[in-house]
RODORO-699598 format. One line per field, with one value per residue: x, y, z of N, C-alpha, C in turn; residue in one letter. Coordinates in Angstrom, 1 decimal, decimal comma, always signed. Layout:
N
n_c1	c(X;...) $
n_c2	c(Y;...) $
n_c3	c(Z;...) $
ca_c1	c(X;...) $
ca_c2	c(Y;...) $
ca_c3	c(Z;...) $
c_c1	c(X;...) $
c_c2	c(Y;...) $
c_c3	c(Z;...) $
resn	c(A;...) $
***
This chain:
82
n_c1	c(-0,3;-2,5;-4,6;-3,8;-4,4;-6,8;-7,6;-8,2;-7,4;-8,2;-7,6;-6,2;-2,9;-2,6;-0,2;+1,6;-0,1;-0,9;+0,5;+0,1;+2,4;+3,1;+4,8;+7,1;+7,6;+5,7;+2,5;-0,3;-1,7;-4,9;-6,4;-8,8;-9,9;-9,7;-7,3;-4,0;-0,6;+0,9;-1,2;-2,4;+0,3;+0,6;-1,8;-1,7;+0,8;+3,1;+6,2;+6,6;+9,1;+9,9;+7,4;+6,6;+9,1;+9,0;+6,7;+7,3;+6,6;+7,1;+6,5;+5,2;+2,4;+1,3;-2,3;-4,2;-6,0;-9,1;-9,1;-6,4;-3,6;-1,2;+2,3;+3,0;+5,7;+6,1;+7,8;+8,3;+7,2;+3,7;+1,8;-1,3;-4,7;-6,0) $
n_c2	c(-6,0;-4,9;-5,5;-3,9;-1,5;-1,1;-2,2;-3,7;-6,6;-5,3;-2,7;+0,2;+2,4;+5,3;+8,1;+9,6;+8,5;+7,4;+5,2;+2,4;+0,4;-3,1;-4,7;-7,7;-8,2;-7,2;-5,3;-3,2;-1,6;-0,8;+1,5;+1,0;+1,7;+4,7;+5,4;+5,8;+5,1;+3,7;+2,4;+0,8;-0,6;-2,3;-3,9;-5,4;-7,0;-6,0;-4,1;-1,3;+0,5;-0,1;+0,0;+3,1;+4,0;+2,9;+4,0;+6,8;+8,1;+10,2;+10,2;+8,8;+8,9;+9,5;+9,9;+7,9;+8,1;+7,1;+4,7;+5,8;+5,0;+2,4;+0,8;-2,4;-4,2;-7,8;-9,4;-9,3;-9,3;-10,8;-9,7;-9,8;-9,9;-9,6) $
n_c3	c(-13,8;-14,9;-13,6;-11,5;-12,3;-13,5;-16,1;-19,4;-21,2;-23,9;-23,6;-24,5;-23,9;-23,2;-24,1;-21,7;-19,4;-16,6;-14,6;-12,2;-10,8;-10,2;-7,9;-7,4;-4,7;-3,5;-1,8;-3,2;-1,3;-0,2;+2,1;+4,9;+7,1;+8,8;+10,9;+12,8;+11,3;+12,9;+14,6;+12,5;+11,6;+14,0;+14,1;+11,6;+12,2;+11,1;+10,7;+12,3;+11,2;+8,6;+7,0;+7,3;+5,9;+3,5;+2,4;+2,7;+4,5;+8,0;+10,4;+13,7;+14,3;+12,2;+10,4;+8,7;+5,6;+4,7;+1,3;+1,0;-0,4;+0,4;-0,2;+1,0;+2,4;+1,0;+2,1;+5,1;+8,1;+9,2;+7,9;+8,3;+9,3;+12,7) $
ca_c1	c(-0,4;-3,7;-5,6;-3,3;-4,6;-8,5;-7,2;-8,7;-6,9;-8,2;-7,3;-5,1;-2,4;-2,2;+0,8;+1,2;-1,4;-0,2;+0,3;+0,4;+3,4;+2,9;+5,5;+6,9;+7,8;+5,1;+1,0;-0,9;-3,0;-6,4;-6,6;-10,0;-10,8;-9,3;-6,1;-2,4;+0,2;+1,6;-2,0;-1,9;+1,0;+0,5;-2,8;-1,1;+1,8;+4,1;+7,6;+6,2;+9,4;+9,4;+6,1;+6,9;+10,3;+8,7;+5,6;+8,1;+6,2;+8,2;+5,6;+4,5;+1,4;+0,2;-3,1;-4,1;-7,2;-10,0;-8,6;-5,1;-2,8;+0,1;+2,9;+3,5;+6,2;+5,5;+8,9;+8,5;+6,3;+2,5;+0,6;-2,8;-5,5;-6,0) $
ca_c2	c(-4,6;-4,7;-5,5;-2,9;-0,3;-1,8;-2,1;-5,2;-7,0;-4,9;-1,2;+1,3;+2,8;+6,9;+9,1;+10,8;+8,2;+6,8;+3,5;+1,6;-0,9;-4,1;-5,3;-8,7;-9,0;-6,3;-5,1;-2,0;-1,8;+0,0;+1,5;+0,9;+2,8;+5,9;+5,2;+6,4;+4,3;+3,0;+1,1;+0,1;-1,7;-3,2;-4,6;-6,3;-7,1;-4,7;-3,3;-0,1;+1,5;-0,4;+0,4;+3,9;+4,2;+2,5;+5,0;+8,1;+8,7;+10,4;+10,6;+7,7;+9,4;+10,1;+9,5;+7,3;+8,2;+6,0;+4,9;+6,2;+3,3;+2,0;-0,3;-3,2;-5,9;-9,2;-10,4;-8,6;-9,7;-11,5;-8,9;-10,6;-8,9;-10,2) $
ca_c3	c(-14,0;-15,7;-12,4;-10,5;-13,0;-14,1;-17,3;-20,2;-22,5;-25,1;-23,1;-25,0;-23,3;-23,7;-23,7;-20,1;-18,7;-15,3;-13,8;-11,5;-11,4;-9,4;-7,1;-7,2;-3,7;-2,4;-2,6;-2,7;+0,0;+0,0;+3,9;+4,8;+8,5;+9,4;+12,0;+12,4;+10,7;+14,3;+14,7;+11,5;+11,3;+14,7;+13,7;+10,8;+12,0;+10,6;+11,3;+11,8;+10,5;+7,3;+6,8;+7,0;+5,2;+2,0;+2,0;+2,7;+6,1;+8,9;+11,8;+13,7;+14,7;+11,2;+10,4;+7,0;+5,9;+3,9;-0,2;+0,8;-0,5;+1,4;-0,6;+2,4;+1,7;+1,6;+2,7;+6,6;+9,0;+8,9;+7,3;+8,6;+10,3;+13,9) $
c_c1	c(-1,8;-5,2;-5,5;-4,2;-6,1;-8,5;-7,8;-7,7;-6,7;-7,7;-6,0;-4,4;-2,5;-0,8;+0,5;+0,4;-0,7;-0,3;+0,7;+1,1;+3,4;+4,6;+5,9;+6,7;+6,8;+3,4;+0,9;-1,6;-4,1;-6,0;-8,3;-10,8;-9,4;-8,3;-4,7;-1,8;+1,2;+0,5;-2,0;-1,1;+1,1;-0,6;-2,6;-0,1;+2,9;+5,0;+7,4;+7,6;+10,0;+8,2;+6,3;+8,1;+9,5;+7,3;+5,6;+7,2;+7,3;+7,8;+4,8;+2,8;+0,7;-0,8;-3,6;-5,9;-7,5;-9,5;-7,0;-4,3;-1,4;+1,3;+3,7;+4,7;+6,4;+6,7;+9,2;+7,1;+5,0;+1,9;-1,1;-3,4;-5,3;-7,5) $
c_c2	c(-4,2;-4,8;-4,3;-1,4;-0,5;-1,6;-4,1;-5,7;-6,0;-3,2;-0,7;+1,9;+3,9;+7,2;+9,5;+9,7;+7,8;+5,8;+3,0;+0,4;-2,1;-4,4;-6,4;-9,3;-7,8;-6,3;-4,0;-2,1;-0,6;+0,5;+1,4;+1,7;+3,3;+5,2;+5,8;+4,6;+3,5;+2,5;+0,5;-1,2;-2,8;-3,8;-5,5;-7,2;-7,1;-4,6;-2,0;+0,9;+1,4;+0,0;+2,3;+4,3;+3,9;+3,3;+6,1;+9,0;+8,9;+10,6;+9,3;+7,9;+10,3;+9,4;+9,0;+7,5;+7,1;+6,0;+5,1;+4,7;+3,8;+0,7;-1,0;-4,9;-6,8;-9,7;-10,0;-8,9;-10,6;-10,9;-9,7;-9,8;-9,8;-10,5) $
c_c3	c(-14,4;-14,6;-11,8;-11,1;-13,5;-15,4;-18,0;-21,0;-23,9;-24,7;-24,0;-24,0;-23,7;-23,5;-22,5;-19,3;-17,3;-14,8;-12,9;-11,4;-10,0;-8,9;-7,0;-5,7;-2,3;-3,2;-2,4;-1,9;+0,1;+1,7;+3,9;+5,9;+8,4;+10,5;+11,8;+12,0;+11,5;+14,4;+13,6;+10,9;+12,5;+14,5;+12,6;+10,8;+11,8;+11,3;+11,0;+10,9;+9,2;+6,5;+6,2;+6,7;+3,7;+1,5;+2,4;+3,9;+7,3;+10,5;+11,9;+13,7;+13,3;+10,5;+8,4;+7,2;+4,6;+2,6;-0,4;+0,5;-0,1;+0,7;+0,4;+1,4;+2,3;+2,5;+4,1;+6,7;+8,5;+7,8;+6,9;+9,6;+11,8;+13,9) $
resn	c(X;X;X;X;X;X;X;X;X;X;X;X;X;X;X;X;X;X;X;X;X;X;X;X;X;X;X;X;X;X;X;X;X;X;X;X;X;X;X;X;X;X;X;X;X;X;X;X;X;X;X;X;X;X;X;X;X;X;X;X;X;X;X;X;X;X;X;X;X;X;X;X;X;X;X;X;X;X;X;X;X;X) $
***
């Protein structure tokens, strides 16, 4: 959690602050180019409609832009670039 969040050893937690909770059996994914979420997951090897069930997307043809994060799980498909 302390990676997920760029948090130290020595970091204080606030009231209200927000976090990011790691996944055992998943990652966050940075997107890194611009594309919809149907290349996406075929470029990875994705079940596109896993993909978009778990990141409450309802349009295959929607476009992910650059920083947007995507939680992909590990336990479906490759998830390896080509």
């Amino acid at each position: 959690m302390r990676k997920a969040n760029g948090l130290s050893p020595t970091d204080v937690l606030l009231a209200g602050q927000t976090l990011k909770i790691a996944y055992d059996d998943g990652i966050v994914y940075e997107v890194e180019k611009p594309q919809t979420i149907e290349a996406f997951a075929a470029e990875y090897h994705l079940d596109l409609e896993d993909v978009m069930s778990l990141n409450y997307i309802i349009d295959a043809s929607t476009k992910l832009e650059v920083g947007q994060e995507l939680f992909l799980d590990l336990n479906q498909g490759e998830a390896e670039a080509k």
